[in-house]
C-alpha positions as CSV (number, residue, x, y, z in Angstrom):
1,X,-60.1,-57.8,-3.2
2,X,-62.5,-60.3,-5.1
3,X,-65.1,-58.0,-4.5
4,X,-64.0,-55.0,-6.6
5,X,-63.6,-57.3,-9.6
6,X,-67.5,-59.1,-9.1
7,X,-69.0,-55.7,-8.2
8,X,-68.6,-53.0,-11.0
9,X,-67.7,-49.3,-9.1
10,X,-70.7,-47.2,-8.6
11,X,-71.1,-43.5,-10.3
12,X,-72.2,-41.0,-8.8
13,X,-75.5,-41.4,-11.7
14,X,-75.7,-44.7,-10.2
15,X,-75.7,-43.3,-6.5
16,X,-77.9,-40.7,-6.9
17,X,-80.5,-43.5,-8.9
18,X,-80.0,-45.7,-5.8
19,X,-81.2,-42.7,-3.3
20,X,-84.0,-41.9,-5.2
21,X,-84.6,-45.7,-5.4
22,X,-84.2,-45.8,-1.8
23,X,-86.3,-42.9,-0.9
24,X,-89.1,-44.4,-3.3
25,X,-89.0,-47.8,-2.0
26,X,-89.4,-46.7,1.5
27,X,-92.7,-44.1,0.6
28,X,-94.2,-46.9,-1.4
29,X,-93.7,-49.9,0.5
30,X,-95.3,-47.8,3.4
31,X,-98.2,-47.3,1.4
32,X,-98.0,-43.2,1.1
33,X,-97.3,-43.0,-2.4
34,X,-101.0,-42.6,-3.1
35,X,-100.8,-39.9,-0.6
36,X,-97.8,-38.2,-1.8
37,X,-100.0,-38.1,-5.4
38,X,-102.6,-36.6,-4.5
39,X,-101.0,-34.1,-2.3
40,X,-99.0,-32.7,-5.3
41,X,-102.1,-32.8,-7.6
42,X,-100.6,-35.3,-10.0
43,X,-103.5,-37.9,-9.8
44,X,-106.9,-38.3,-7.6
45,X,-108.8,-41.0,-5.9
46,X,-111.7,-42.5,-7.4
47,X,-115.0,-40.9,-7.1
48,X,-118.2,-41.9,-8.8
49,X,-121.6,-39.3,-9.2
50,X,-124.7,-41.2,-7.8
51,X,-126.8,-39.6,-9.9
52,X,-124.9,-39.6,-13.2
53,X,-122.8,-43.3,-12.5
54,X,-119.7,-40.7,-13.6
55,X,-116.4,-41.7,-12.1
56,X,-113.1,-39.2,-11.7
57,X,-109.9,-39.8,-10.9
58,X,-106.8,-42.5,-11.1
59,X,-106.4,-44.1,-7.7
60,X,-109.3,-47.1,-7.5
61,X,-110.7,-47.2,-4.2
62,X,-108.1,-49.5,-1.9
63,X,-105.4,-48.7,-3.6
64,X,-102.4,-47.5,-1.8
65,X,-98.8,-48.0,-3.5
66,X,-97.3,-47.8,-6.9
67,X,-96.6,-51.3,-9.0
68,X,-95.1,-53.0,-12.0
69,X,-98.2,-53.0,-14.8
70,X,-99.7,-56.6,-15.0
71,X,-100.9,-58.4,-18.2
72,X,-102.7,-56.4,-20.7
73,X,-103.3,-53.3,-18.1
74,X,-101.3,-50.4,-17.7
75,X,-102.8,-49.8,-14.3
76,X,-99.7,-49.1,-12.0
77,X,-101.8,-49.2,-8.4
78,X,-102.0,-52.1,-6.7
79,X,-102.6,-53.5,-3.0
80,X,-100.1,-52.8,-0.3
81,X,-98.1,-56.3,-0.6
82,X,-94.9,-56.9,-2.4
83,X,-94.7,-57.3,-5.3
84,X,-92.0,-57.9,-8.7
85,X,-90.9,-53.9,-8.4
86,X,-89.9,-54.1,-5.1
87,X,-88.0,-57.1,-5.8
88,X,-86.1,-55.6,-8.9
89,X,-85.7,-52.2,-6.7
90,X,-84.3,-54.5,-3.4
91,X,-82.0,-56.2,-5.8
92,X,-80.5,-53.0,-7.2
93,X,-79.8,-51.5,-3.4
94,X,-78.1,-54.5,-2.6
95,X,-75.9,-54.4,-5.6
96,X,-74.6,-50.8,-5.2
97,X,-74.7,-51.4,-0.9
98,X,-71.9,-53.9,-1.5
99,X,-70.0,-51.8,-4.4
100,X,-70.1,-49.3,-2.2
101,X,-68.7,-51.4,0.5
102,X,-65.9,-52.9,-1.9
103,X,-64.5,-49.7,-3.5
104,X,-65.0,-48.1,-0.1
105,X,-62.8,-44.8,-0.8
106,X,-61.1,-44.2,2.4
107,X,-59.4,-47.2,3.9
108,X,-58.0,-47.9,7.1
109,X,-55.2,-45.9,8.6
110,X,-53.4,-48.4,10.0
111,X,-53.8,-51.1,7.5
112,X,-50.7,-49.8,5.9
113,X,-48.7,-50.3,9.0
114,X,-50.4,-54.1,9.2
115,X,-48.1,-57.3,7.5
116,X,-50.4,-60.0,8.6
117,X,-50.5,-62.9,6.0
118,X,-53.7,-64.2,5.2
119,X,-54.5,-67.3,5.9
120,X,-57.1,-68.4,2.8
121,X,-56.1,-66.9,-0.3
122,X,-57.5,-66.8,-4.1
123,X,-55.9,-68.7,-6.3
124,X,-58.7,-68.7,-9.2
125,X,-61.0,-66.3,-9.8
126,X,-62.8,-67.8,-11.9
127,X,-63.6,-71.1,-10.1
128,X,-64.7,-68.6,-7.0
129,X,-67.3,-67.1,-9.1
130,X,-68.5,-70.6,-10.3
131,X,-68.9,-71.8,-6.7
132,X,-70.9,-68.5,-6.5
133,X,-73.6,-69.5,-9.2
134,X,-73.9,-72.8,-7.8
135,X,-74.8,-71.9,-5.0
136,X,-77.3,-69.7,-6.1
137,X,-78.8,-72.2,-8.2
138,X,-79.1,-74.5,-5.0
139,X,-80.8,-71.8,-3.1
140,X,-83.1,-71.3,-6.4
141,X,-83.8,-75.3,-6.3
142,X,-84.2,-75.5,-2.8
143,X,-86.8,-72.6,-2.7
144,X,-88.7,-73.7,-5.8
145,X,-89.2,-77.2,-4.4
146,X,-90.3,-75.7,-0.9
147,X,-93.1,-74.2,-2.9
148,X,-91.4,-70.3,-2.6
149,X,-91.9,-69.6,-6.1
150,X,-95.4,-70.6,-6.3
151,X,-96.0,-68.0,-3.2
152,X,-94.2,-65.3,-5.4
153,X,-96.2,-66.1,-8.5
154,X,-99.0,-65.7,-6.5
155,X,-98.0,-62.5,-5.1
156,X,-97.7,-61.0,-7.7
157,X,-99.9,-62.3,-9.8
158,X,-102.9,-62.9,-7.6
159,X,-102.8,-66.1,-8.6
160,X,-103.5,-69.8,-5.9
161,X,-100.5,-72.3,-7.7
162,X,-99.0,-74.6,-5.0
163,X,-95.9,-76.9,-5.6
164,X,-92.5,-76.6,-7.4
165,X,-92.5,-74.8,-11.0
166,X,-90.9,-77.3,-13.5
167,X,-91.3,-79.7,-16.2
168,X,-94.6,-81.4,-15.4
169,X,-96.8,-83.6,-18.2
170,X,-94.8,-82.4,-21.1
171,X,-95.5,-78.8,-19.9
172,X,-94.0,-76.0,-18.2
173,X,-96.3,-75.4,-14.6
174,X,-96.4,-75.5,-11.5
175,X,-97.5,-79.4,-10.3
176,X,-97.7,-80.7,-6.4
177,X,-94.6,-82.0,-5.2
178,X,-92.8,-84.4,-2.9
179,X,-89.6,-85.3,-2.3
180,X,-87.3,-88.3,-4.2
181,X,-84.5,-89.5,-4.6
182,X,-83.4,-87.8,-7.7
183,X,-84.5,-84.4,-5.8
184,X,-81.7,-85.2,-2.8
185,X,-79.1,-86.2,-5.7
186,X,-79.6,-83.0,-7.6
187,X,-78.8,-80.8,-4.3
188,X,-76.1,-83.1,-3.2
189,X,-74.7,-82.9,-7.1
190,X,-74.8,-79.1,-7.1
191,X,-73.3,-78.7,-3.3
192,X,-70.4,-81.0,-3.8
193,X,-69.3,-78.8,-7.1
194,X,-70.0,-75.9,-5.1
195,X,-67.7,-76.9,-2.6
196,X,-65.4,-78.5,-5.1
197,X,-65.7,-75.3,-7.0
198,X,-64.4,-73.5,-3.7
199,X,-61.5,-76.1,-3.5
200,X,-60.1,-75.1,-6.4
201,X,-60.6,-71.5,-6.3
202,X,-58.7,-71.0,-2.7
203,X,-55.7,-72.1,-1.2
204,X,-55.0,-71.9,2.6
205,X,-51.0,-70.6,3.7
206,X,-49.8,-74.1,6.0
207,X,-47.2,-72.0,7.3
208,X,-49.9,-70.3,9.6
209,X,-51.5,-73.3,10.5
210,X,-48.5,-74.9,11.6
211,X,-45.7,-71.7,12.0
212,X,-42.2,-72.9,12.1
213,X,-38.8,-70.4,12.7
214,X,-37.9,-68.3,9.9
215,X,-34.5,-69.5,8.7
216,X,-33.8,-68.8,5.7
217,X,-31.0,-66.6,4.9
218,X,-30.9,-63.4,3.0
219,X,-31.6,-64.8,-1.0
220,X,-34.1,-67.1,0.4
221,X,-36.2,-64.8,1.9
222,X,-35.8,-62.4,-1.4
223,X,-37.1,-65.6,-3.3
224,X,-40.1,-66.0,-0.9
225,X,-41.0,-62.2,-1.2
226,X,-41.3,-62.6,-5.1
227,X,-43.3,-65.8,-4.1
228,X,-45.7,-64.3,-2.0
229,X,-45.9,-61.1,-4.7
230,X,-47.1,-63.0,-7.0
231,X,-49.9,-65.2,-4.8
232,X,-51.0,-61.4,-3.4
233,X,-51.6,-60.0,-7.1
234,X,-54.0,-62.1,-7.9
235,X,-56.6,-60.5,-5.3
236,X,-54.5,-57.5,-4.9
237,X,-52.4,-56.2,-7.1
238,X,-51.0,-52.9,-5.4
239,X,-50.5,-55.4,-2.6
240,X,-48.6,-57.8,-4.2
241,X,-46.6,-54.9,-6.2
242,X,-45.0,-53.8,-3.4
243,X,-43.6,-57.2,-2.0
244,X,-42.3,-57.2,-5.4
245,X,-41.0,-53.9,-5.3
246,X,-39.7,-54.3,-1.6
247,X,-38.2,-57.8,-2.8
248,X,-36.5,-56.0,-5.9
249,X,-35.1,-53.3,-4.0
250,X,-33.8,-55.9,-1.5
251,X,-31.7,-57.8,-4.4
252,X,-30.5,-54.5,-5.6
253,X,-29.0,-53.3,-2.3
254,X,-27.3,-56.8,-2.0
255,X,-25.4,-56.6,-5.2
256,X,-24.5,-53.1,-4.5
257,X,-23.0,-54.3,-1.4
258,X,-21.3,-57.1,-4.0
259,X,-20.3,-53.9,-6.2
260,X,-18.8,-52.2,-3.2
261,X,-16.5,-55.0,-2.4
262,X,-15.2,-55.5,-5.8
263,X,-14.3,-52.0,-6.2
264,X,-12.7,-52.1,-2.5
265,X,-10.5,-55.4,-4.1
266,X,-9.9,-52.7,-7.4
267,X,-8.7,-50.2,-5.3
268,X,-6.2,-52.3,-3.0
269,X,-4.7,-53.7,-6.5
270,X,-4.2,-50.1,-7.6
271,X,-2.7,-49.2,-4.2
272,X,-4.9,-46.4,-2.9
273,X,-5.7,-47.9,0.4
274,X,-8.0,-44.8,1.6
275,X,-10.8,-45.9,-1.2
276,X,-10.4,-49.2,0.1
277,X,-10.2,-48.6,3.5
278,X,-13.0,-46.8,3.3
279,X,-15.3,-49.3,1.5
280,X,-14.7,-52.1,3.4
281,X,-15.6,-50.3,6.5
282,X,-18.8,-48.6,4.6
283,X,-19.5,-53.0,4.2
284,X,-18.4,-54.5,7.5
285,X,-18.9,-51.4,10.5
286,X,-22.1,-51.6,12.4
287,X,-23.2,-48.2,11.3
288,X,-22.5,-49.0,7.5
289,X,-24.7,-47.8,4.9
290,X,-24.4,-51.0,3.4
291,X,-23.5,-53.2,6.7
292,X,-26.9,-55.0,6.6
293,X,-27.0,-56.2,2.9
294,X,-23.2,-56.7,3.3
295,X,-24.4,-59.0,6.4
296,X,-26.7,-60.6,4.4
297,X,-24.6,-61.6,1.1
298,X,-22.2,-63.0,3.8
299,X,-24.4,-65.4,5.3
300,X,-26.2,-65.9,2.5
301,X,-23.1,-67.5,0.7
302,X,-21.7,-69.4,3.8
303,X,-25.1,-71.5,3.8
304,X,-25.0,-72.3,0.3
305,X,-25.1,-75.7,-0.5
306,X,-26.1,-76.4,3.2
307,X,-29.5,-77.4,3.1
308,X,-31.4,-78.6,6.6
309,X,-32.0,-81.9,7.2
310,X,-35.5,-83.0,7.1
311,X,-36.8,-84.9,10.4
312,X,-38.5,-88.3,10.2
């Protein structure tokens, strides 16, 4: 699964961080933090003396959840609205949510009993993951000229910029913007290697697009199975082990079936026509152990050197 190698496998540190994480983002983003605080005696609201001007406590007045310091102040309360921590805090949930998802420890029952081919495959890692960042970066673009960063900025910094963050006047800033040419080019540019990227990274199975009759004979299908092996172990390597395995086995049985007859042959040569008796009905009866890859061997070398003809 492409998953398992993008997404690292959680711990059980990193679980138990991602519940607490979880359990904190929900208190604070609902604004009880400063309630939770003050009912365990670790910090208290404001409150000033009007006859001495003498203030007490941590909590200013309107202050209700917990937040990343800002600037030169270590202040961590802030307004109710969201801000960089909850972003970072978001971003970390969603990462273990779909580690957890890909290293999921109990699979499906019946997937085992399931030989369904898959119709996309991945042929390149690599280019899969490049498609990935691309398509970030167009999302990033896109929301930076709609003006989503400024709003961030001035989320979290209570700041009023408007427009696209770029180079603007030989100067990093944010600067009003409009739409150009060279703006359309640049997402067009980065979609088309995104979807390029995706090109190169998958490959799609045309036999179940358009399915023909399986006809190939015994060592063609063996062939096919290390074929397919291979293709499979580039997602899925216990997958694509055991058509390897299964296609292995396969070859074994058929020149065991090979070995049987020659020592059937041996043993009519030498005269004991019980050994060979009995081989040759072990290869050729229906109830044979070794009928089937007998069977196979058979056909297998009366179509060689008949290949189909191809239709116009």
């Amino acid at each position: 699964m492409v998953l398992r190698r993008v997404f690292k496998k959680p711990t059980r540190l990193s679980l138990l961080g991602a519940t607490f994480l979880a359990i904190f983002e929900a208190i604070n983003s609902s604004g009880f933090s400063d309630n939770v605080a003050v009912r365990l005696g670790l910090s208290t609201r404001v409150n000033c003396d009007n006859l001495t001007g003498i203030c007490s406590g941590s909590i200013p007045y309107g202050k209700e959840k917990i937040v990343f310091p800002q600037g030169t102040s270590f202040e961590i309360w802030g307004n109710l609205e969201i801000g960089i921590l909850d972003y970072a805090i978001v971003a970390l949930l969603a990462y273990t949510l779909i580690a957890l998802w890909a290293h999921r420890p109990m699979e499906n029952r019946f997937a085992a009993n399931k030989k369904t081919r898959k119709l996309i495959a991945v042929k390149s890692i690599r280019w899969i993951r490049l498609a990935v960042s691309l398509l970030f970066l167009l999302f990033l673009s896109t929301a930076n000229k709609m003006g989503r960063f400024a709003a961030m900025y001035n989320n979290v910094l209570g700041t009023k910029e408007t427009g696209s963050f770029g180079w603007h006047d030989g100067s990093l800033k944010f600067s009003a913007f409009e739409w150009g040419l060279l703006d359309i080019v640049e997402l067009l540019l980065l979609f088309s290697l995104a979807v390029y990227s995706i090109w190169r990274g998958i490959e799609v199975d045309r036999a179940i697009l358009n399915p023909i009759p399986d006809n190939r004979n015994f060592i063609e299908k063996i062939w096919g199975g290390i074929t397919e092996a291979e293709r499979d172990q580039r997602t899925d390597i216990e997958g694509g082990a055991i058509k390897a395995n299964t296609s292995f086995t396969n070859l074994v049985k058929m020149l065991g079936a090979a070995a049987s007859m020659n020592v059937a042959a041996a043993s009519l040569d030498e005269g004991n026509v019980k050994v060979a008796f009995n081989k040759w009905k072990n290869l050729t009866h229906r109830k044979g152990k070794q009928n089937k890859d007998w069977k196979g061997l058979s056909e297998s070398l009366e179509q060689a050197g008949n290949f189909p003809e191809e239709e116009e």
